[in-house]
C-alpha positions in Angstrom: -28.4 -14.5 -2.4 -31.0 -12.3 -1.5 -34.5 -12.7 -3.0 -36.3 -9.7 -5.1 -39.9 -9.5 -4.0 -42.2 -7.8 -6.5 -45.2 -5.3 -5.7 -48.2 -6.1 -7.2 -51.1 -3.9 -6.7 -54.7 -5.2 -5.6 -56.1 -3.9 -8.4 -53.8 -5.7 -10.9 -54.1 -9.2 -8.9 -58.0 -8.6 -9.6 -57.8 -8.1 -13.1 -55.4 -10.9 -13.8 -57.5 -13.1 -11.7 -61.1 -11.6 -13.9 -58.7 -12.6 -17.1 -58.3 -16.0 -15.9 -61.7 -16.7 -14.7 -62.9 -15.1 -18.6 -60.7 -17.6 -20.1 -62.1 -20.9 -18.1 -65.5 -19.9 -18.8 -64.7 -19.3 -23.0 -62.5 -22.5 -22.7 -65.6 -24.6 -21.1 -68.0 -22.9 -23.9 -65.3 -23.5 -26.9 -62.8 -26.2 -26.5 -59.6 -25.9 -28.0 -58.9 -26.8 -31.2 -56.2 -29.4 -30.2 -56.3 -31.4 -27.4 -52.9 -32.6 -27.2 -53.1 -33.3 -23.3 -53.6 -31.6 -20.3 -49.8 -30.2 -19.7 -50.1 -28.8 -23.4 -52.9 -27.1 -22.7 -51.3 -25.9 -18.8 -47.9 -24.4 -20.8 -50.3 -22.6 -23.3 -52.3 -21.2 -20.2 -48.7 -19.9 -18.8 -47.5 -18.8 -22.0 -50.9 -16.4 -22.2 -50.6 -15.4 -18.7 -47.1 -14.2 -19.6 -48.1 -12.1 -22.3 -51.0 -10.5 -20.9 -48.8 -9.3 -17.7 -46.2 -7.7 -19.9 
């Protein structure tokens, strides 16, 4: 099968990289509530990134 490659614009790799480096530094000031684990907090972090880039 052939593979779909997907554009993404410098401009939009900076600004998802700026969101993510915003949200370590907010997540090193203010802890999440729960602290179920490390691969909790990983799907969370995914499950943002998903909805910001919609």
């Amino acid at each position: 099968m052939a593979e779909i490659i997907q554009f993404i614009p410098k401009a939009e790799r900076e600004r998802i990289r700026l969101i993510r480096e915003a949200r370590a530094i907010y997540d090193s000031i203010f802890p999440p509530a729960s602290s179920l684990g490390g691969q909790q907090d990983k799907a969370d972090a995914s499950r943002r990134d998903e909805v910001l880039l919609s």
